[in-house]
TIDREN-972225 format. One record per atom (N, C-alpha, C): x, y, z. Coordinates in pm, whole numbers, plus 50000, padded with zeros to 5 digits. Example, Ala and Ser with C-alpha at 12.3 -4.5 7.8 and 13.67 -1.06 7.14 Angstrom:
<rs>
513194943150780512304955050780513204967050780512854977550708513674989450714512905000350787
</rs>
This chain:
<rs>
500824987950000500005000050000500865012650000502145015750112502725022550102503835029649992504065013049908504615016149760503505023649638502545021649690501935031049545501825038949580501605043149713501005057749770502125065849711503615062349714505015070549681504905068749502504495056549506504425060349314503435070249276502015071549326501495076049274501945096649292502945099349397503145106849456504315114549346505115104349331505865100749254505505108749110504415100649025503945108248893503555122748901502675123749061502395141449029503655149449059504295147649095505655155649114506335158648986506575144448886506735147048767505695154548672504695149848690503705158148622503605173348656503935179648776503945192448815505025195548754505765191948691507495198148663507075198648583505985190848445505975197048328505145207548329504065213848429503065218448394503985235148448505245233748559506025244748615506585246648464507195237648386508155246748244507575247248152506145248948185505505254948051504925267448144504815268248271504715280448317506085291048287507025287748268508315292248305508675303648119507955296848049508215303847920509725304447846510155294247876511695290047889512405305647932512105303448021512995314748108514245312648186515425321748143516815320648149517315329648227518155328048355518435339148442519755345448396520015352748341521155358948230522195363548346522785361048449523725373048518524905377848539525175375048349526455386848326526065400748283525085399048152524805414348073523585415148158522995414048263521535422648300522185428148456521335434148500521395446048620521095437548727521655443548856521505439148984521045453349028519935447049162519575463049196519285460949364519755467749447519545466249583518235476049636517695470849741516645477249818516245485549950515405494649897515895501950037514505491750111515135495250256513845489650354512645499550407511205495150330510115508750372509815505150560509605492650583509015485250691509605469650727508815468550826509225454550825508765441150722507995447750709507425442250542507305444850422508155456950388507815463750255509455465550232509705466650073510595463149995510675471749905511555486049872511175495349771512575491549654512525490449559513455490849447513025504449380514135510749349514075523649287515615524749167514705528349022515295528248922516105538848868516845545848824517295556548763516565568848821516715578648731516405592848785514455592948801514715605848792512985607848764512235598648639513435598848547512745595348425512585577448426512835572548538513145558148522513985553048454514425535648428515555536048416514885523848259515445525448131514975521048018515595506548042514235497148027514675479848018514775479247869515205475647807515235469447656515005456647635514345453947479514345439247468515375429247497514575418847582515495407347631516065408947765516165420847812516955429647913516465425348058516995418448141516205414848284517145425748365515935430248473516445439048637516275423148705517435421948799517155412848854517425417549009516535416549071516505420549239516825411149340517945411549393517965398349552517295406849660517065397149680516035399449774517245396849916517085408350052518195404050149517805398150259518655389550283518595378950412517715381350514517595391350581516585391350662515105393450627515045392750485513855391250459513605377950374514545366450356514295359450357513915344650375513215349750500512295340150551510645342750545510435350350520509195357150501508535352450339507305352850335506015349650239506165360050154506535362149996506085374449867504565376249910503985388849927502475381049900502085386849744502635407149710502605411349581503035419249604503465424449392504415434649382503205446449339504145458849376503365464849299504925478149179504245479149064505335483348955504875494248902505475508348878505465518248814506275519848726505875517148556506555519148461506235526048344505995530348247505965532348114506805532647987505595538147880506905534447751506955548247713508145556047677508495567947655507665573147535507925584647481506975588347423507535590647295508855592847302509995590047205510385582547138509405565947193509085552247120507625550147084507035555247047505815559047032505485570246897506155570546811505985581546735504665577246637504205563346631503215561946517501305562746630500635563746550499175568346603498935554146696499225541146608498545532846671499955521746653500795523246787502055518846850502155502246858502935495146759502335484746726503955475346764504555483646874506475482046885506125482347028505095470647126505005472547249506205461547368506255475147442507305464047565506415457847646506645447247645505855432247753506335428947898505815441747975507085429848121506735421748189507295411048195506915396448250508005397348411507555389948464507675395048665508295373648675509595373248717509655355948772510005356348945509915344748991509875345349151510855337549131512285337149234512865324149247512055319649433511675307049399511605300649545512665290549606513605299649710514365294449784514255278349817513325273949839513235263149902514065250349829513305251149705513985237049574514385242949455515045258449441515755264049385515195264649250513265267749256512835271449122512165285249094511855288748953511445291748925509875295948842509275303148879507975300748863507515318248814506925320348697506525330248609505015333648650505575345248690503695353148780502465355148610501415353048686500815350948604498705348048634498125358048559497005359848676495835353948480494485357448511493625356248400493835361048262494595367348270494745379248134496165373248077496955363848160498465360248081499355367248141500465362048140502035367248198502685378548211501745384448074502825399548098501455413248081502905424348136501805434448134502655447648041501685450047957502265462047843502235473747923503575480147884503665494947896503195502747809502125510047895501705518447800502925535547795501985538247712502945554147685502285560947811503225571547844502785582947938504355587647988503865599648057505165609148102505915604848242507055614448265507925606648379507025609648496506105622848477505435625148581504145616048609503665606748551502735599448559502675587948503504125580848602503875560648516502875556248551502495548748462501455535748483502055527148630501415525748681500865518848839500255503748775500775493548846500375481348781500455472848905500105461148942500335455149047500415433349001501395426549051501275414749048500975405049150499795403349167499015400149247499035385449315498415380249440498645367849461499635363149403501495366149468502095354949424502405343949488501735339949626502395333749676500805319549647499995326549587498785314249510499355306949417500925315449339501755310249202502845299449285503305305549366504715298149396503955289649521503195291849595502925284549752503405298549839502965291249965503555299850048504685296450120506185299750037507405296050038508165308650066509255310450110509955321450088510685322849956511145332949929512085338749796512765345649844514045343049764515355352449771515435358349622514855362449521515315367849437514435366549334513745381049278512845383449174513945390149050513145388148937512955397548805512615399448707512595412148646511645420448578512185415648461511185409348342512425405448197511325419948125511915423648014511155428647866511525426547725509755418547689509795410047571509305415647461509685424847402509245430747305508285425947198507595431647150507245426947001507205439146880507605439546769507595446046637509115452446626509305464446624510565467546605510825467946788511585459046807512365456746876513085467246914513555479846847514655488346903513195495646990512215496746934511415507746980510795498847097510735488147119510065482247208511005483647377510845495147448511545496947533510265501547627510865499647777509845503747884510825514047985510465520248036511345528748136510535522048281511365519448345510755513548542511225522048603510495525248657510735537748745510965532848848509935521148945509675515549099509585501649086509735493749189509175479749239509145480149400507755475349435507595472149557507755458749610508015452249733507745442949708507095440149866506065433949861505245435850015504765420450059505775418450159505285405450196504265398250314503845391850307502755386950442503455388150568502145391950652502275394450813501845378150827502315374950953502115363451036501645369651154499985358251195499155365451347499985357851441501415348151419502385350051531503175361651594503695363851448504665377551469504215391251488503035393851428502485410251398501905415951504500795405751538499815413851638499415400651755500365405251841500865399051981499855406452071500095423352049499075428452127497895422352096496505425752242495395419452160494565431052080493445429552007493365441851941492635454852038492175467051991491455474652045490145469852029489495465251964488145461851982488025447351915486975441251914486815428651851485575428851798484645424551679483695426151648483105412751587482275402751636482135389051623480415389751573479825401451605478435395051558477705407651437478265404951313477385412151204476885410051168475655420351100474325418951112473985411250939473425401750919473575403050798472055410150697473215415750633472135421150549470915415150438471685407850407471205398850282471505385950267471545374550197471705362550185473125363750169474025374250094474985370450084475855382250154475455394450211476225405050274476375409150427477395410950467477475409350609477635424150655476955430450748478035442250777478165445450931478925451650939479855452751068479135470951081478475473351197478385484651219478755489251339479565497651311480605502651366479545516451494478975526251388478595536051478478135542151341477035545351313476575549851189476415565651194476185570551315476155583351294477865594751288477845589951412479545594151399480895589051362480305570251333481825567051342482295564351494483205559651531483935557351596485485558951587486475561951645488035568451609488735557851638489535549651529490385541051508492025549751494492605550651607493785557651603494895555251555496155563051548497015557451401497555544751507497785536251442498725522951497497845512951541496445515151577495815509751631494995498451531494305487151579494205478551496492425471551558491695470451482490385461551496490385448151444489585437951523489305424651476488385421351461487745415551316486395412451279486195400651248485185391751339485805377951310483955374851215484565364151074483695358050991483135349251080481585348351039480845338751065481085325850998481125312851056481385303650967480675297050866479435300350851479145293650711479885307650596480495316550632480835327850526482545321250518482965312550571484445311950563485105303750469484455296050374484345286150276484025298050121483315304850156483065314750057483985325149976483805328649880485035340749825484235353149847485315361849873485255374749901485155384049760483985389849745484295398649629484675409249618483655415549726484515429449755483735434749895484505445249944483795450650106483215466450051483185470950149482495487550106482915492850329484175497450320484185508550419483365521350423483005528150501482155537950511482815547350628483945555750571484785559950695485325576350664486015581250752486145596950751487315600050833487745615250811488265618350908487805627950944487525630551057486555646751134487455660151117486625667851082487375682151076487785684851180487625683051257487915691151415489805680651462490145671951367491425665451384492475674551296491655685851226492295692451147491835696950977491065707850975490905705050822491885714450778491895712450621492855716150545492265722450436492755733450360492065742050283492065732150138491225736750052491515730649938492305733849866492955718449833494305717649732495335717349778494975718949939496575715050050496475700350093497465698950118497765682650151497435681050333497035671750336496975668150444498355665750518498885667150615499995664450647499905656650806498895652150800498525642050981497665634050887497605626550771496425616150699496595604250828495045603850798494865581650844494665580350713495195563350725495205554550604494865541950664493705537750632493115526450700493355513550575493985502850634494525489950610493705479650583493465468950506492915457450531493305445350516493215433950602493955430850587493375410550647493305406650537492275389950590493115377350628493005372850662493295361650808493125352050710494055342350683493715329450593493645320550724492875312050733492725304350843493565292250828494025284150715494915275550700496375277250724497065289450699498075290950695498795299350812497505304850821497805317450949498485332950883498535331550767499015343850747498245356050671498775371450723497655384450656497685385350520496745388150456496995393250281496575399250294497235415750241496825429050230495535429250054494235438450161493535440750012494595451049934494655452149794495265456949734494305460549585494535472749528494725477749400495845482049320495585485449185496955491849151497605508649189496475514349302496895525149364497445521649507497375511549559498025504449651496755495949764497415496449877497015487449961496235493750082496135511950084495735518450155494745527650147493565527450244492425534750175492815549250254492825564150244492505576650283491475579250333491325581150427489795588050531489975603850499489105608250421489415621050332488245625850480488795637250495488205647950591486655654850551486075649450677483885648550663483585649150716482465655750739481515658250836481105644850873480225645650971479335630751043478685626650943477715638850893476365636550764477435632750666478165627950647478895630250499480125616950478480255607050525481105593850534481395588950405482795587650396482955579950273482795568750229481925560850144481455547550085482495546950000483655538050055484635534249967484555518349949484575512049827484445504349798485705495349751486225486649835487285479249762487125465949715487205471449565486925463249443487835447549466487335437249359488465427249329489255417949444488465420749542489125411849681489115395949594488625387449553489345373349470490605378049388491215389349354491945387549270493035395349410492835402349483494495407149571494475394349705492735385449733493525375849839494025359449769493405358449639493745345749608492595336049678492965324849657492045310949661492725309449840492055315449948492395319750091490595312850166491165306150275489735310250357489945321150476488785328550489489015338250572488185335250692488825337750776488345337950878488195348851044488515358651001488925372251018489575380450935489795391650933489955403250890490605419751002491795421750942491695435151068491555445751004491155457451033491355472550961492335478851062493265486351050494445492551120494565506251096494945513251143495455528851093496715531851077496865533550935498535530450951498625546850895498505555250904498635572950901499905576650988500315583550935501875593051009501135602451053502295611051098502225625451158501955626151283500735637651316500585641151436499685627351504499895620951616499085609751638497665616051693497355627651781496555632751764495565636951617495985636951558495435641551405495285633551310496325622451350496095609351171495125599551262493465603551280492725595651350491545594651251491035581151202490415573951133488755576251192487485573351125486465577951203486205568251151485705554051182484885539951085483515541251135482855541851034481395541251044480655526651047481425521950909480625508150909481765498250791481685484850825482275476850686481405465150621480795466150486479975453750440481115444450380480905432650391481745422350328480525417650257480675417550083479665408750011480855391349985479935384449975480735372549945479715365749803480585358649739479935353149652479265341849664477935336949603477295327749661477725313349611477505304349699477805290449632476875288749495477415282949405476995281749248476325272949233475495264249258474985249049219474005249049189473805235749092472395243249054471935254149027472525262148933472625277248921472135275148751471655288648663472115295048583472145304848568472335318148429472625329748473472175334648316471205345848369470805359048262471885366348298472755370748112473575376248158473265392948025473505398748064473335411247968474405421547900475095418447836476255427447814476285437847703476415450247729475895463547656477445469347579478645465747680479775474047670480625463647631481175463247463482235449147407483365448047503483795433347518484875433147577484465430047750483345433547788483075434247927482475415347980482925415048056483035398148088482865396948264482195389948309482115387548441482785374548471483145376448621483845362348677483335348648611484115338448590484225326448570484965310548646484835313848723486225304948858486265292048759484975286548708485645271248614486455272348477486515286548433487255289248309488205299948406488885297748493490275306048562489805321648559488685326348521488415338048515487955345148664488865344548754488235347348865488055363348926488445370048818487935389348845487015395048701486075399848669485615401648590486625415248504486335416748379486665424648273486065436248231486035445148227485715458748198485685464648086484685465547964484865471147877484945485547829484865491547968484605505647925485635510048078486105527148099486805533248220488145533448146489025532148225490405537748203491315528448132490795516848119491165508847994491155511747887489975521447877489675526947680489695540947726490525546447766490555560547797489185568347821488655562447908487205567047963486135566447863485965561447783484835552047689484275541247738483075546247757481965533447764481235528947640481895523647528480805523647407479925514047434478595520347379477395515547403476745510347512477425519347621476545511547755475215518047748474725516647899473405524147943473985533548042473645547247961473735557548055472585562448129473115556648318472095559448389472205574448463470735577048496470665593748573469835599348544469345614148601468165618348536469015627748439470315630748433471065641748365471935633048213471225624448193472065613948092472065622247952470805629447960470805636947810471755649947789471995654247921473035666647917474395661547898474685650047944476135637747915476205635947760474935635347743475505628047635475345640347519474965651447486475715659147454476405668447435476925665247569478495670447619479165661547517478885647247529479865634147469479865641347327479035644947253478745646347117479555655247056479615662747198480305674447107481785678147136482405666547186483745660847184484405663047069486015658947053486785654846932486145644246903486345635246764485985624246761486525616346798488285617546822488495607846912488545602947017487285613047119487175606247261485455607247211484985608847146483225603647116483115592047096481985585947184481405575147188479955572347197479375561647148477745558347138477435554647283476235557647324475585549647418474235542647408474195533247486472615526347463470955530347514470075532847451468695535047522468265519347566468705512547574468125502047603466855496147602466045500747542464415497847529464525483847429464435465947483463615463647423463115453847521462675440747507461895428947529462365431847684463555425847766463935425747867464015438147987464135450447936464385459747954463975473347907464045485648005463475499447908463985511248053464265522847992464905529648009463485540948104463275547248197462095554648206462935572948229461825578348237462225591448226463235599748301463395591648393464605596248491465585592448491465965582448402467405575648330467085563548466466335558048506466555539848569466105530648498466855521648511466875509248403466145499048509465095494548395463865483948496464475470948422464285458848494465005447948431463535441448454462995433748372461895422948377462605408448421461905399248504462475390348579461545377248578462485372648561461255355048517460515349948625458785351248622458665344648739458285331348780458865329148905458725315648914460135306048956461065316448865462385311848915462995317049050464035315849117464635317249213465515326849181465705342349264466725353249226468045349849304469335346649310470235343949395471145353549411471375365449352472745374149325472175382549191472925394449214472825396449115474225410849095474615406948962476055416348940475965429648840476365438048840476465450848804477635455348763478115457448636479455462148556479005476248556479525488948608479245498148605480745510848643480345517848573481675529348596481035543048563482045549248614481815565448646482905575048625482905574848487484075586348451483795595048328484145609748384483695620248285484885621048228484615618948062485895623347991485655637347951484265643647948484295657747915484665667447950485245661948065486295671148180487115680148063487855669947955488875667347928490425670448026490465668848110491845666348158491905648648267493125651048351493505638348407493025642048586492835626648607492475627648701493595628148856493005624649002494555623349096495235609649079493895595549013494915584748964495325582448900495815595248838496465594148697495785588648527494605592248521493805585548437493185598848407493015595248239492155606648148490785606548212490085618348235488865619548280488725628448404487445631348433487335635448609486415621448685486665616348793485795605848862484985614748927483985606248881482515610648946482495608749067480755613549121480615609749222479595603349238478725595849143477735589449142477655575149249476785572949250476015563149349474855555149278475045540849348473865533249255472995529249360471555529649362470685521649404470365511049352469865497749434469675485749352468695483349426467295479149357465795474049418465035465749336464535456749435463355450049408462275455349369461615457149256460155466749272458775454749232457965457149273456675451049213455845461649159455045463249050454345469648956453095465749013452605456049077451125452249062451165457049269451945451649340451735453549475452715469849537453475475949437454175481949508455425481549619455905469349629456345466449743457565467649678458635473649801459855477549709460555468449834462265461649763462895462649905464235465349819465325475449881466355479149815467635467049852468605462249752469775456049769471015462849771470935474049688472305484049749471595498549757472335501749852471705514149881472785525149838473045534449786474315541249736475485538749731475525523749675477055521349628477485530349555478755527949588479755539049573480305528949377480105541749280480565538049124482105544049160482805535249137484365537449092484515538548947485605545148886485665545748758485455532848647485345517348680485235513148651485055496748749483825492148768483955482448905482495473648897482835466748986481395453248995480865454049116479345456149128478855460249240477955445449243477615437649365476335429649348475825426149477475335423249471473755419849597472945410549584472195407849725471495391749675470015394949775468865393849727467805392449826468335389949970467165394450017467485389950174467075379450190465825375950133465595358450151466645351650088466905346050120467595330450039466705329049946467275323749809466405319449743464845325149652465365341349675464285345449680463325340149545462135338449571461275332249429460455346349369460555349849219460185358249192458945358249182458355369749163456505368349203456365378349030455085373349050454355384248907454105398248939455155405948831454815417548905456475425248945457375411548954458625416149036459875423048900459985431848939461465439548833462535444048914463815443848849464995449248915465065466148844465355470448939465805482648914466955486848943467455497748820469275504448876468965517148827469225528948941469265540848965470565550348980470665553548967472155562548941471465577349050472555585149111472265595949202473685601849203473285615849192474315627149207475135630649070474995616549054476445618948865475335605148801475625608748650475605598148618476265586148583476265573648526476585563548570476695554248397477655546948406477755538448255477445524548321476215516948238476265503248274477035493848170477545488148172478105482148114477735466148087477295463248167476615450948132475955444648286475085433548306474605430148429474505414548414474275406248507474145392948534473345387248670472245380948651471665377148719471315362248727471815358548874472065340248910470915338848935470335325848856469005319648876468765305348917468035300748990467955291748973466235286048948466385271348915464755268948864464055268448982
</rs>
């Protein structure tokens, strides 16, 4: 018995070695002609590489930065990088730049001296786009330790793989971060300032943690909260949360267009219960949300997008929020109002009306590796939503504003009027709903960016970000009976909002429609999806 158990142990080991060098892209660690680059230390967990001058430092085709990583940091978990680069503008001289640099990111793992090529839904590498020294592209490589295990590494690097003319195919790197996992051995010994074990749930699939809805409550800099998951939610994936937080004027306000110089920056940060170790939520603007200075009436609904794609295939089982703000400790003080965690629902026995308005736009797939949905419209297409549904009661003044654009930032949008759907006078989109079936979830591709601004925004992206807000409701036509599923989610320039009845299971009745409302700005839909079952 014990001899096959090792044979059979035996084949997957071999079988994993072929499936690692076709991950690997026959990748060659060159280290005579490529660069060595040392690191300064941000923290006890953070890792800054810094390239040439302002202007960054030009990789060329074939050309690897190769980074060691130093001894005392390696014993510690990669968890992700995050990379500021672009392609000069000086390589770029034709309209439609067809000479792009590819940078591909490899891990060495210390342990059995391999190599393993980062690599998420979209493929291995990530193009530099064009832009100035004052505004690289921000990019992030996410879950690597879902690629390699959770192993230590001594030594990353950056290759660039050109395609077309090769001389022109160059990237300038400006930064590399490299930010590795906390351990709840090592980090937080203290116990926390508060603990929060019983949230309320909202819906079949949303939990929230209320904190203090009118004022908030003051999470001080250094200080740290613990929110522990209920366990039927700990088997589940995380899609995304929605903080609702501030900082009070009376800690200091600041005139407009001055910097804050005492900020809180509130952290997040989830508890894998198998391994024991933190994974920071993360975007490609980083890992830290700003409590922008507000009144009580006035809390920020910040929404952090894409939690399956910055924690990886993790069970959670807590979560902390922290204040990690400098300056005056009196003054970098956090105000938390409230935190929803939506989770995604178990799939079985499922199918799905799916509606897509905006090309290119694609929702999650976990059995086809697609585990963050796709965006056809926002800062991907330089703030183009073609052909979505523009929601609001102000959609007709948008749109021509849009019209009377250059043509090369004009774009179509959709009225949406037919069989399924229709548009009413105040720009909300009524969805007709099968009855009889079971409503389980339902998802929302939606973004919020004015390109008629015409200039750039503070994340560095063509456009101004709105400030729109979506309502999401149940309505009945024959009884009236409304019950809302989001109540002013917060539209990011481009993001997936979703919600699920409060019943389980809810069964649709005659009479029952979804509705999506847009408030304050208007709003691009981009496409929607709704889980059914019979």
């Amino acid at each position: 018995m014990k001899k096959n158990i090792l044979f059979i142990l035996l084949i997957l080991i071999i079988f994993s070695s072929f499936l690692y060098s076709d991950k690997l892209h026959d990748f060659r660690l060159d280290t005579e002609k490529n660069r060595y680059f040392n690191p300064e230390k941000i923290d006890a967990h953070t890792l800054k590489y810094t390239f040439g001058d302002k202007s960054g430092l030009e990789i060329k085709d074939q050309e690897q930065f190769i980074m060691c990583i130093p001894e005392s940091f390696q014993d510690k978990v990669l968890d992700y990088t995050q990379i500021k680069y672009r392609k000069d503008k000086k390589y770029s001289v034709e309209k439609w730049d067809k000479n792009s640099a590819y940078i591909y990111f490899y891990i060495h793992r210390k342990l059995d001296d391999c190599w393993f090529a980062w690599k998420d839904q979209f493929g291995f590498r990530k193009r530099a786009a064009t832009g100035s020294e004052k505004r690289p592209k921000k990019n992030c490589f996410y879950d690597i330790s879902g690629i390699t295990g959770f192993y230590p590494s001594d030594m990353v690097v950056l290759e660039n793989r050109g395609v077309g003319d090769i001389t022109k195919a160059v990237a300038n790197i400006h930064e590399l971060k490299l930010v590795f996992m906390q351990n709840s051995k090592d980090n937080y010994n203290a116990d926390p300032d508060r603990v929060f074990n019983h949230p309320v749930r909202k819906n079949a699939q949303t939990l929230s943690y209320i904190i203090n809805e009118k004022t908030g409550v003051e999470l001080k800099k250094w200080k740290y909260w613990k929110f522990i998951i209920p366990e039927e939610f700990i088997e589940q994936k995380l899609l995304f949360s929605i903080l609702v937080h501030r900082k009070d004027p009376s800690r200091g306000n600041i005139k407009s267009g001055k910097r804050d110089m005492h900020p809180a920056y509130v952290l997040f940060q989830a508890h894998d219960k198998e391994t024991g170790f933190y994974k920071n939520w993360v975007d490609s603007n980083g890992d830290k949300k700003y409590s922008e200075i507000r009144s009580a009436k006035n809390p920020e609904d910040e929404t952090l997008h894409n939690c399956m794609k910055a924690f990886g295939n993790i069970k959670i089982d807590h979560f902390i929020l922290k204040n990690v703000g400098f300056g005056d400790f009196d003054k970098a003080v956090a105000n938390i109002h409230r935190i929803d965690l939506v989770f995604r629902p178990e799939l079985k026995n499922t199918f799905y009306r799916t509606k897509i308005y905006t090309p290119d736009t694609e929702f999650s797939d976990a059995s086809k590796g697609k585990i963050v949905p796709l965006f056809g419209g926002g800062p991907r297409t330089d703030g183009k939503f073609e052909n979505a549904v523009l929601l609001g009661s102000r959609r007709y003044q948008r749109i021509r504003k849009i019209n009377s654009l250059p043509e090369k930032y004009r774009f179509t949008v959709n009225d949406s009027s037919d069989f399924d759907n229709y548009l009413d006078g105040l720009g909300r989109l009524h969805i007709s709903l099968p009855v009889g079936n079971k409503l389980d979830f339902i998802e929302v591709a939606v973004g919020d960016l004015d390109i008629t601004s015409m200039s750039a925004n503070k994340d560095g992206y063509y456009g101004r970000s709105g400030r729109s807000e979506i309502n999401l409701y149940l309505n009945n036509i024959i009884t009236h009976n409304r019950e809302y599923l989001i109540v002013r989610g917060n539209v990011g320039m481009a993001g997936l909002l979703a919600a699920s009845p409060r019943q389980s299971e809810y069964v649709i009745k005659n009479g029952d429609e979804l509705i999506i409302e847009s408030n304050f700005d208007v709003s691009f839909l981009m496409g929607y999806r709704l889980t059914l079952k019979d």
